[in-house]
C-alpha positions in Angstrom: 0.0 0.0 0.0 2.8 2.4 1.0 5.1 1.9 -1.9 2.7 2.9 -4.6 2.1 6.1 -2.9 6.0 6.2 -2.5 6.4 5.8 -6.0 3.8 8.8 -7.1 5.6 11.0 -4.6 8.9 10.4 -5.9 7.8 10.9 -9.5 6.3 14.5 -8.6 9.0 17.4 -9.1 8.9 20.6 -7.7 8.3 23.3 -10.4 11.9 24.6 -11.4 12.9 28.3 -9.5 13.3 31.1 -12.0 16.0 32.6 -11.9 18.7 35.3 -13.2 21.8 34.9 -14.8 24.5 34.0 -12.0 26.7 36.6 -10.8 23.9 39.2 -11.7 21.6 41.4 -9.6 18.6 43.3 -10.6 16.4 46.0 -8.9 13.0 46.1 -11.3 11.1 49.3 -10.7 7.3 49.4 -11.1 5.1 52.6 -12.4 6.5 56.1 -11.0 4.2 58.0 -12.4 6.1 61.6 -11.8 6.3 60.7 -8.1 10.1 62.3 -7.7 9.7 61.8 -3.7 9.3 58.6 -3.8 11.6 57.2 -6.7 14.2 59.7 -5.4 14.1 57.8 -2.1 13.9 54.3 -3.6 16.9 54.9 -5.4 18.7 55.3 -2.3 17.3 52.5 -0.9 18.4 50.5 -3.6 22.0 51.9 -3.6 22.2 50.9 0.2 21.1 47.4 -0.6 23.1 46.8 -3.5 26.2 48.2 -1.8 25.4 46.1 1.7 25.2 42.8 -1.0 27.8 40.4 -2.2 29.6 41.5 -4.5 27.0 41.1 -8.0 26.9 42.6 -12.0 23.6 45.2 -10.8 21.0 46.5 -13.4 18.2 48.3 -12.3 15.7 48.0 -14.6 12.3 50.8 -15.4 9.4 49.4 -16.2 7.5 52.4 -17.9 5.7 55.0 -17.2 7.6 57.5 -15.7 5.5 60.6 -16.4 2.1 61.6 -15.7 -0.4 62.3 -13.4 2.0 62.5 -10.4 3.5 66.2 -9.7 7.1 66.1 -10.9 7.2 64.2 -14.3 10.4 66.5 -15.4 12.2 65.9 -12.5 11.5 61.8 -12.6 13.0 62.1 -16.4 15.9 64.4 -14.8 17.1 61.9 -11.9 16.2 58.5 -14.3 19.0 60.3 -17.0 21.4 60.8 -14.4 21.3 57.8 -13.2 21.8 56.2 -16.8 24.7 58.1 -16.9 26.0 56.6 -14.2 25.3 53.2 -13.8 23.8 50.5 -15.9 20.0 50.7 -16.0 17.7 49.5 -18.7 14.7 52.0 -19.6 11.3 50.4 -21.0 8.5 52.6 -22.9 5.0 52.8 -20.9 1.7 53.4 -22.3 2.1 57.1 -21.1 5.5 57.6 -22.3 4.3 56.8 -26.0 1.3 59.3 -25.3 3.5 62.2 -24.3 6.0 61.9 -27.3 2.8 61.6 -29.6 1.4 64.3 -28.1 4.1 66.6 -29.8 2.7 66.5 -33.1 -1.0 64.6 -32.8 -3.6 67.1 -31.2 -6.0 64.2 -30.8 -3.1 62.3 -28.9 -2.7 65.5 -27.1 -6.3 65.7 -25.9 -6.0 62.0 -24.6 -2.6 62.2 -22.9 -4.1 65.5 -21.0 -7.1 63.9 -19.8 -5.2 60.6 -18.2 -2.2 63.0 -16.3 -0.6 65.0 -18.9 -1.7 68.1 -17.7 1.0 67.7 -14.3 3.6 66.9 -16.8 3.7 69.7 -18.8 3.0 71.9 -15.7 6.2 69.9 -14.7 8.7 71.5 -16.8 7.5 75.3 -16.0 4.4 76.1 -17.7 2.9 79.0 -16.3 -0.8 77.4 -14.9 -2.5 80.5 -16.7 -0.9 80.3 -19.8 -1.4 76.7 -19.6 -5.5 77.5 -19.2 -5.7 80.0 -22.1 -3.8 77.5 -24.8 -5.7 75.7 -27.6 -4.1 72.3 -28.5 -2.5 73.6 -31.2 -1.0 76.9 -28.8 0.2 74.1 -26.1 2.1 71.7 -28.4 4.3 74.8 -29.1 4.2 75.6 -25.8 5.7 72.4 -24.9 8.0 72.0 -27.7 10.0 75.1 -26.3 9.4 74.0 -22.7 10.3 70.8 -22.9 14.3 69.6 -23.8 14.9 68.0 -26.9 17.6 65.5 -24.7 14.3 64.4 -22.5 12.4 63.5 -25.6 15.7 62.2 -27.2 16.1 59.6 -24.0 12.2 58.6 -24.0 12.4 57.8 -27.4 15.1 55.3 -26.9 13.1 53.0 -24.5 13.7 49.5 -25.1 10.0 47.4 -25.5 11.3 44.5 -23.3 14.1 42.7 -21.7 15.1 39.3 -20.9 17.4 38.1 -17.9 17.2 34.6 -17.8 14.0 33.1 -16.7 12.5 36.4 -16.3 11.2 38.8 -19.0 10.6 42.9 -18.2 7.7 44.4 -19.9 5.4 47.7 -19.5 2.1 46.1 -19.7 3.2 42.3 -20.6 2.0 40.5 -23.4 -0.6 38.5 -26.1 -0.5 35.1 -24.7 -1.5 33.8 -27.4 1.6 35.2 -30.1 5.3 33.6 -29.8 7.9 36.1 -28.5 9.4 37.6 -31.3 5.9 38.1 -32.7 4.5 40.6 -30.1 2.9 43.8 -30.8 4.3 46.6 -29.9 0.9 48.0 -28.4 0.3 45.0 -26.8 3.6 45.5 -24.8 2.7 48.9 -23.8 -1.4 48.5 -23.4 -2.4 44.6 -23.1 -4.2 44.2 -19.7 -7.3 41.4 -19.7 -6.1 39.0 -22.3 -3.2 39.1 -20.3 -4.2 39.3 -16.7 -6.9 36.7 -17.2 -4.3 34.5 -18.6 -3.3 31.7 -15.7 -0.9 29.5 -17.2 2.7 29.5 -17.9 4.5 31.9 -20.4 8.0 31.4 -21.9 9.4 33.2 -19.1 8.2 35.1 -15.8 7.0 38.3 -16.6 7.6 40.9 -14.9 5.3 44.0 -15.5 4.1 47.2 -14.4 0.7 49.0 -16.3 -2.0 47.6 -14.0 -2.7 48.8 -10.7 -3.2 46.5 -7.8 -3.0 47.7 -3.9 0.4 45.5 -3.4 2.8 43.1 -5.2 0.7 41.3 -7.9 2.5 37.9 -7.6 0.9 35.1 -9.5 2.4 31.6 -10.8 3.2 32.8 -14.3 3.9 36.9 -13.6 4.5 39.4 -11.5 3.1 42.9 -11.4 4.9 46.0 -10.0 2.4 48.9 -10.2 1.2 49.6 -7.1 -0.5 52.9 -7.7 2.3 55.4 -6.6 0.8 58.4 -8.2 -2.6 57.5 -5.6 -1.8 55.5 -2.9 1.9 56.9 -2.5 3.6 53.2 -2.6 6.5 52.6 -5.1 7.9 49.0 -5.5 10.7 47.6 -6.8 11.8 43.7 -7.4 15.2 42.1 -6.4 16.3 39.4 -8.4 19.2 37.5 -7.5 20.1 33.5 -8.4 16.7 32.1 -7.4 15.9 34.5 -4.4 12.9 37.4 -4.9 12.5 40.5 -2.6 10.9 43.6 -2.9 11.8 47.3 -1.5 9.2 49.9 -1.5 9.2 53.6 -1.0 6.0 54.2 1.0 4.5 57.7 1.9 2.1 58.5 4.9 1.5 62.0 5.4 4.4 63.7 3.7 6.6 61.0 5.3 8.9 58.7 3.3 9.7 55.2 4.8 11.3 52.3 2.9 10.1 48.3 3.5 11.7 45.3 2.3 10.7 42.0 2.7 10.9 38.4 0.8 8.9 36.8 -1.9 5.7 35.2 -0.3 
């Protein structure tokens, strides 16, 4: 009686850890949304981390949406670019990031973007609020073109659409379960959310992915999703993948404080 039951135990293997590349360490950021306060302080956090760690290749990785809706859009672009200069990070386009660089030239783009947080981004770099009031469409995109510098639109522009580190793949809004890889849609990347939500079994690799709010980490069998609503609910999450291990550090504010939280993968 015992041995069959032996035998089907034995036979049962655990599902396989993802994992990085060894030797390698990355800090994957979720939405920031023009919160400066708070990515400002998770970078620190992660530079203590990393720097208290063994000895590891570090990448810290954005996952999109940078701008928009929160306060200090230009200032978000200003720290990500030094830190690029600086260190190695990987930059991915968001939804909103495609929107704002449309914007330049697309009035109808332009109405959209201002109606889903454009309007704190532009007020971002300058813009005087009345001036701002008093513009038609066509009055703001030259308003912006002289407001905003052509190096910020330069480094928006080169946004990578994804990224792979081993098991693991880094996406804005994830992707079409339903196409291969090196068949996905652009848009998709940057705007898929129910087809791939809903979607509950295993990809080609863990994604990783920011676009879709949820009140915490949104860890699930197949992906993992990093936008925790920093623009609203003042939390800003990042990832830390090393070997097999998974933490996450957040940036959380509660009445104008700032206080950082780590803890492991459930």
């Amino acid at each position: 009686m015992l041995e069959p039951l032996r035998q089907m135990f034995r036979g049962r293997r655990a599902a396989p850890a993802h994992a990085v590349p060894d030797g390698e360490r990355y800090y994957v950021v979720g939405d920031i949304h023009g919160r400066l306060d708070l990515f400002s302080a998770l970078v620190e956090a992660m530079e203590a981390d990393d720097a208290a760690s063994a000895e590891a290749r570090t990448t810290i990785v954005l996952l999109g949406d940078l701008v928009d809706r929160g306060p200090d859009s230009a200032g978000v672009i200003a720290l990500a670019r030094r830190l690029h200069e600086r260190r190695e990070v990987r930059l991915l386009a968001g939804n909103h990031e495609e929107m704002f660089l449309e914007s330049f030239e697309d009035a109808e783009v332009l109405r959209h973007f201002l109606r889903h947080g454009g309007r704190e981004t532009i007020l971002s770099y300058g813009i005087d609020r009345l001036e701002y009031n008093n513009a038609e469409l066509h009055d703001l995109q030259e308003i912006m073109r002289a407001a905003v510098p052509r190096e910020d639109r330069e480094f928006l522009e080169s946004f990578d659409e994804y990224m792979i580190a081993g098991d693991y793949l880094f996406v804005h809004a994830g992707i079409d379960p339903a196409v291969p890889l090196e068949d996905q849609k652009r848009r998709d990347m940057l705007w898929i959310r129910e087809r791939f939500l809903r979607h509950g079994a295993a990809h080609s690799h863990m994604i990783v992915h920011g676009h879709s709010i949820s009140e915490d980490v949104d860890e699930r069998s197949n992906r993992i999703g990093l936008d925790t609503g920093a623009f609203r609910t003042g939390r800003l999450t990042a990832v830390v993948l090393e070997g097999t291990s998974r933490r996450y550090i957040q940036a959380v504010e509660n009445d104008g404080d700032i206080r950082i939280e780590s803890r492991s993968s459930r």
